[in-house]
C-alpha positions, 0 to 999 in steps of 0.5 A: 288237133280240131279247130273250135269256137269260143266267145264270150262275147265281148264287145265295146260300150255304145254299139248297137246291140241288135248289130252285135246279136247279129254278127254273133249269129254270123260267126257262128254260122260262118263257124259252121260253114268253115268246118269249125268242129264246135262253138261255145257261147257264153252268158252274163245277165249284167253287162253291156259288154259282154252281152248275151244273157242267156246262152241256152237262148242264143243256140236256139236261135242258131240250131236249125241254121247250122248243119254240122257243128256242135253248140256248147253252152260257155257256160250255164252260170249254175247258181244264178239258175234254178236247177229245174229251169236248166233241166228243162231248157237244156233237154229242149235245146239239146232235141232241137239240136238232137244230139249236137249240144254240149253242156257247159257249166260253171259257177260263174265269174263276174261279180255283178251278175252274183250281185244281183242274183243274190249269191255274191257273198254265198258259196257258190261251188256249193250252189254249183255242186248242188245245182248239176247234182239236181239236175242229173237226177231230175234226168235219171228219174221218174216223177215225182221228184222230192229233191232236198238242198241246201239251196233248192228244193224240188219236189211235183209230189203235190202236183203230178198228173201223170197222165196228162204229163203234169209234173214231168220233166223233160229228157234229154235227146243224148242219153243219159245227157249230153256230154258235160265240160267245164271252164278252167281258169284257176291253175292247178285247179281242184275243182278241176279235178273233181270235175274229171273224178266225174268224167267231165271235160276241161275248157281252159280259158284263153286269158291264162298265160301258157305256162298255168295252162299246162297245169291243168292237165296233170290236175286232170290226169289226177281226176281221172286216175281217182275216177277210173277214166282214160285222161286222153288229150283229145278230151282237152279243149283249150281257147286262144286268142288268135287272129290271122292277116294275109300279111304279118302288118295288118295282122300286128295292127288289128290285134295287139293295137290298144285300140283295136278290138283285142286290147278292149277284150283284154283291158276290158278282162284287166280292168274287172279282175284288178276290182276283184283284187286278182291280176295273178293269172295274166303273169307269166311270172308271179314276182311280177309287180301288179302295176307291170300287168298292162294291156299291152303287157298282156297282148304281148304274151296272150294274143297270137297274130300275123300271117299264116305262117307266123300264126302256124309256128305261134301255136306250134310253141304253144302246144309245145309248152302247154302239152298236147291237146285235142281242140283248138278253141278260136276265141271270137273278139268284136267285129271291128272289122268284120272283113277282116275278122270273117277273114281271120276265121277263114285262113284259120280253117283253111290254112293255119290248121291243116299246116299245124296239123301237118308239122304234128304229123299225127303223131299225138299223144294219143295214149294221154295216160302216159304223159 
């Protein structure tokens, strides 16, 4: 199993925006160093919570620091773009990266972005749909371009000068395009399998208890099945919220305290789905009244914590009630105290994993097709 990075990020009203860019920065780059495989950084335009707008932008930022660790984009909310923007700005990202860049698109999950983008009451699995449709062709095609939509036209017919490169979109570095993977939060999601009819990859989200988890992979099976591709359980990244101490005390006190960084994450979570209308994916069991999902309910159940050799046998349960997977995305949380999240980082990559990967002894399911 890899070790990878995701975050949102999320971080508490009030703080100084310029600290938190740059912590975000930090691990990130702290990711790199540690051998962490891959990051994923997410985007919402409408909140001082979770705070970074454009996450195309903020790998740009960090691409020439970083040295091994691929980048992903957690993910390009598509309808809040316009196609021809994100065709251009990810084949940018994904040269200055050559090659290291991952592309990561969904339709988006917080109201207040689709609000003021517009889209709040339209149907935004069909911008979605529409939108990577545009985009993939804009890359397989030579101008000029006359792409027609339901929602975005796109055309430089009137306008091309080739010759001195009026009119002509960008390429990207991997070829036909970098590797596409999509954010699962639903259980039992179509739209999952019809992302792996596609040959895309699956994120499952880490606010999903484990047990909807597990539903995602017979839905990506049967995607792939439909496709005529390999379901293999190395393509399957899944997040979790983890944190690791050097003893078992200050871990529990750190990330299932109310007050710590993990209860704001999650009451942060609770609070937008419960206005939404929807606290569903954080029970572990559907009969469960609405006014039993509490924070602390949730921390209970969604967030592992302790020292290493608590930690190594809390995702070793996971993995075996959620089935195998490939990579273990870290999901980042505030540095409220950033010793110990840097810390936290470092036993995860320098001990939980090889310990975790030691106890499955190579012995994967490889053959994912045979699950």
């Amino acid at each position: 199993m890899k070790l990878g990075f995701f975050t949102m990020p999320m971080h508490p009203p009030g703080r100084d925006y310029t600290r938190t860019l740059k912590e975000d920065r930090e691990a990130v780059l702290l990711a790199d160093r540690l051998g962490y495989c891959e990051a994923f950084i997410g985007e919402h335009i409408t909140d001082v919570c979770e705070t970074i707008p454009s996450c195309l932008t903020f790998i740009a930022s960090v691409a020439h620091e970083t040295k091994h660790i691929k980048l992903g984009s957690g993910t390009v909310n598509l309808p809040n773009n316009h196609p021809a923007q994100v065709a251009a700005h990810v084949a940018m990202v994904d040269h200055m990266l050559e090659g290291r860049f991952i592309f990561g698109i969904g339709p988006g999950g917080l109201r207040s972005d689709m609000e003021a983008c517009g889209n709040l009451d339209t149907d935004r699995n069909a911008m979605f749909v529409e939108s990577i449709n545009q985009i993939l062709a804009l890359w397989a095609n030579d101008a000029p371009y006359d792409l027609k939509g339901r929602f975005w036209n796109i055309s430089t017919g009137r306008t091309l000068i080739r010759e001195a490169g009026q009119g002509v979109m960008l390429k990207p570095y991997q070829k036909p395009h970098p590797p596409i993977v999509v954010t699962v939060v639903v259980p039992h999601s179509k739209g999952l399998a019809a992302a792996a009819e596609r040959g895309w990859k699956p994120v499952s989200a880490n606010f999903l208890q484990p047990r909807w988890v597990a539903t995602h992979w017979p839905m990506f099976q049967q995607g792939c099945d439909r496709g005529g591709h390999l379901a293999d359980p190395r393509d399957w990244r899944v997040c979790k919220s983890v944190f690791v101490a050097d003893d078992d005390a200050t871990a529990r006190r750190y990330a299932k305290s109310l007050d710590g960084p993990y209860g704001f994450y999650f009451w942060n979570l609770l609070t937008k789905r419960r206005s939404a209308g929807g606290v569903e994916i954080f029970k572990h069991d559907l009969a469960l009244p609405d006014s039993a999902v509490t924070v602390d309910y949730i921390l209970d159940r969604l967030v592992i914590c302790g020292g290493v050799a608590r930690v190594v046998d809390q995702l070793l349960a996971f993995r075996e009630m959620v089935g195998d997977f490939g990579t273990l995305l870290y999901c980042g949380h505030d540095w409220a105290d950033p010793k110990l999240a840097r810390r936290s980082m470092e036993l995860m990559a320098e001990r939980v994993m090889p310990a975790v990967n030691a106890a499955i002894g190579g012995a994967s399911r490889v053959a994912g097709a045979l699950r």
